[in-house]
N, C-alpha and C positions, 0 to 999 in steps of 0.2 A: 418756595423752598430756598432756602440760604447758599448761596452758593459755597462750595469749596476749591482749595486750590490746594497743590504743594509743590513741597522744595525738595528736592529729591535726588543730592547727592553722594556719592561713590566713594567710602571712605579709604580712598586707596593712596590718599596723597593729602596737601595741604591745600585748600581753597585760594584761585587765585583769582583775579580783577572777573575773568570771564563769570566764576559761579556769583561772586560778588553783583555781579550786573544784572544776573538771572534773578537770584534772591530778592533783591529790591525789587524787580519789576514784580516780579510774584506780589510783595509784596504792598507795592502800589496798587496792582489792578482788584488784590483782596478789598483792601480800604477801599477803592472807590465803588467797589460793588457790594459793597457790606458783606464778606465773607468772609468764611474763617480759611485761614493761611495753614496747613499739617507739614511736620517734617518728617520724610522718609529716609531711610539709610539703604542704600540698593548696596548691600553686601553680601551681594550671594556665592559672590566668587573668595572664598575662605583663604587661598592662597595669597589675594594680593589686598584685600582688608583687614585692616589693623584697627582696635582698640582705640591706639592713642590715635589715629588719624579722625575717628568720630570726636574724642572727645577735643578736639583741637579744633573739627569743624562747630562744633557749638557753641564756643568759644566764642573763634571767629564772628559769628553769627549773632551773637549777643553783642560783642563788642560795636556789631557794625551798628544796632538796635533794630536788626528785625526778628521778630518775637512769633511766635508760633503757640498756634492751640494742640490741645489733646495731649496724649500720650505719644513718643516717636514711634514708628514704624520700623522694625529692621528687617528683612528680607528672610535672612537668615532662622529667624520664629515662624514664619511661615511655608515652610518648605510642602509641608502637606498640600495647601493650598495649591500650589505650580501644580505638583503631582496627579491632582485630582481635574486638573484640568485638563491637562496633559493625556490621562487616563481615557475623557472624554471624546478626544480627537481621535486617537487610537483606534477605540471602541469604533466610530465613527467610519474608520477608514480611512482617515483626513488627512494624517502622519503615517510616518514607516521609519523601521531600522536601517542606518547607513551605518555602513560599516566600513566606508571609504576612509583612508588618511589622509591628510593635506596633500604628501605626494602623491600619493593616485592617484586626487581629482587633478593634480596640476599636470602628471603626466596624462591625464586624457585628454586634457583641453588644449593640449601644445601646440601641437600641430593641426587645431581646427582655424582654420580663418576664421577673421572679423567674426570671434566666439563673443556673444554679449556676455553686458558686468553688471553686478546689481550697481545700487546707487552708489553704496560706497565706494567704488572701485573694486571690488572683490568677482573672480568669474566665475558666471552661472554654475552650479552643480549639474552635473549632465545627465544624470538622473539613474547613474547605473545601479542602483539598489533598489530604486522603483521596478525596475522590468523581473527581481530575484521572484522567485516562485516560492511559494509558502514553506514548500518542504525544505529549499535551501536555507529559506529566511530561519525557519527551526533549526536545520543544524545547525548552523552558524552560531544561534541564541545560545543551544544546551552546550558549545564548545564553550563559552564565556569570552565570545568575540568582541572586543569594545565596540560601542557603536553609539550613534549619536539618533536624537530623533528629529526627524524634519518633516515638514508640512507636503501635500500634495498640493504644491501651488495651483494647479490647472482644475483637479478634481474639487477643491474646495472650492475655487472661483465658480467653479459650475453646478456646484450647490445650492446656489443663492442666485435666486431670479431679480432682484432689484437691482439696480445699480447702485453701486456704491458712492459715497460721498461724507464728506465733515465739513462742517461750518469752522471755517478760520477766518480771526480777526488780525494778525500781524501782530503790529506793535500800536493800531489802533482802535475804534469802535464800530468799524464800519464792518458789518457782514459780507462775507463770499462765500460759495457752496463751491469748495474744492474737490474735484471726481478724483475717485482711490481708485490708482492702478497697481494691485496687490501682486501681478505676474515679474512686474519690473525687478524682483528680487528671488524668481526662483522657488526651487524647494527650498526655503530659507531654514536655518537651524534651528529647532526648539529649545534642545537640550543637548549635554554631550555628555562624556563621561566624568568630565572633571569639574562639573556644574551643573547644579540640577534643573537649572532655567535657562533661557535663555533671557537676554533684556526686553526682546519684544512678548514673551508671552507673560513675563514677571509683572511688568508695567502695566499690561492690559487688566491682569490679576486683579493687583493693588489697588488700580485708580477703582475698578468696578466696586471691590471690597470696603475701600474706602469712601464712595460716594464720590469720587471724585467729579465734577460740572465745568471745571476749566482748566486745561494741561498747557501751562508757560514756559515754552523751554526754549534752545537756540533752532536757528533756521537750519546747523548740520540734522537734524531729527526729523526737519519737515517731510521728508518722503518715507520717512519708517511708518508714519501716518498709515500708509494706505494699507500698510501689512496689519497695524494693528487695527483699522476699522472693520476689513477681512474678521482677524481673530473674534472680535467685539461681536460681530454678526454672526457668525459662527456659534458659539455660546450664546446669544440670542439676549446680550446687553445691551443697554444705551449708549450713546456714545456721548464723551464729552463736547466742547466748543473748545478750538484749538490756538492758542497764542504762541506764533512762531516767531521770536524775535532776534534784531539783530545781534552779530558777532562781535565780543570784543576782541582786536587784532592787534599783532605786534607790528614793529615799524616796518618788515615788511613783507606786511600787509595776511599775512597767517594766523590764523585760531589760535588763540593760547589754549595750550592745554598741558596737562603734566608729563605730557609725553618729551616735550619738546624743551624741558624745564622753564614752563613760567613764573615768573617772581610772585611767590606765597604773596597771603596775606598777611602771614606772620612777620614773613623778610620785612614788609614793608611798615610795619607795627613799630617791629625791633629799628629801623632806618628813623625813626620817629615821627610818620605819614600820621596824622590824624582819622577817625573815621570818618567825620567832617571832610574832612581836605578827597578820601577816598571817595562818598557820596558826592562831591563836588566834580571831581575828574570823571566821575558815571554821568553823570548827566543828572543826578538827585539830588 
């Protein structure tokens, strides 16, 4: 079987050194494995996804000369897809309706000592929508209460008698079977009202739909791993082999990302950076 891989970025902004770093290694590890490289556009969030930020990342992405098979992927064509998955869990018992706001959960958790955090730094959800009784959970629905859907972190894990686990290769070729601890995040969020997926069950989607055999992304994603091998077991998919690799960082020493204004790949086009001189300063 030919391996697959993809490139799978957020058209919410302009590509900078970090996607640039991701994309070539994807890139490389395609070629060296004879595979074919897919581009995906995880635009599911319609609010902060623009038009012109895909077609800028493509751009980009040609200019730099990494080339991609198939047709692109956008998120946004496949909403059914999340839905019926989603549907699935539900059915299942797996997920439940929250109907907490940000500040709810924050005023419950205030005053808990040492309240654990998922990985990102975010704190645990305390589960008070879990303990709702069916007939609330119905009122609540037929009132038109906004609410969000999240996983039964504890009931799902105790679904599944295997233990869990992915094969991750880093940024090299050497195999490790890394154990998935899917509780470290809670009844994590699936969906909300202003997004019909969330990124962890989208990705899980997409890679399965797409065939995906090798997921290359940065080492901030490496513990989201364990939720989506969960999800992937869950639905009763394969899972891929996982390439977590390093961060490109500012001077100091912080993730770039658009959050924090990192310098385009445009900016740096426009400055007159070659994609040469760009592939050079990567390490490619």
């Amino acid at each position: 079987m030919q391996p697959i891989l993809r490139f799978a970025p957020s058209p919410n902004g302009y590509l900078h050194l970090g996607h640039a770093y991701s994309a070539l290694i994807n890139a490389r590890i395609a070629e060296r494995v004879g595979g074919k490289l897919l581009l995906r556009m995880e635009n599911i969030d319609s609010n902060r996804c623009k038009a012109e930020f895909e077609t800028a990342i493509i751009e980009d992405l040609a200019w730099l000369g990494v080339r991609f098979d198939g047709e692109i992927r956008r998120q946004s064509d496949h909403l059914s897809d999340y839905d019926a998955a989603l549907a699935r869990l539900v059915a299942a018992e797996l997920a439940y309706s929250c109907f907490c706001t940000r500040s709810q959960i924050a005023r419950a958790v205030e005053n808990r000592t040492g309240w654990s955090r998922d990985p990102d730094g975010s704190q645990i959800y305390p589960g008070t929508c879990r303990l709702l009784s069916g007939a609330e959970r119905q009122r609540r629905t037929n009132a038109r209460r906004p609410f969000a859907l999240r996983i039964d972190i504890e009931k799902a894990r105790a679904s599944i008698e295997t233990e869990l686990v992915w094969r991750e290769f880093g940024e090299g070729e050497t195999e490790r079977l890394t154990r998935a601890e899917p509780q470290a995040w809670g009844d994590a969020v699936l969906a909300r009202r202003d997004i019909a997926a969330s990124y962890h069950i989208a990705v899980v989607v997409d890679d399965h739909l797409q065939g995906v055999t090798n997921v290359v992304r940065g080492k901030d994603l490496f513990h989201a791993t364990a939720l989506h091998r969960l999800l992937q077991t869950l639905f009763g998919w394969s899972a891929p082999a996982y390439h977590h690799h390093d961060l490109v960082r500012d001077e100091r020493g912080d993730k770039l990302s658009k959050r924090t204004a990192a310098k385009s790949i445009r900016s740096l086009r426009r400055e007159g950076m070659s994609a040469q001189e760009i592939r050079r300063r990567l390490g490619f």
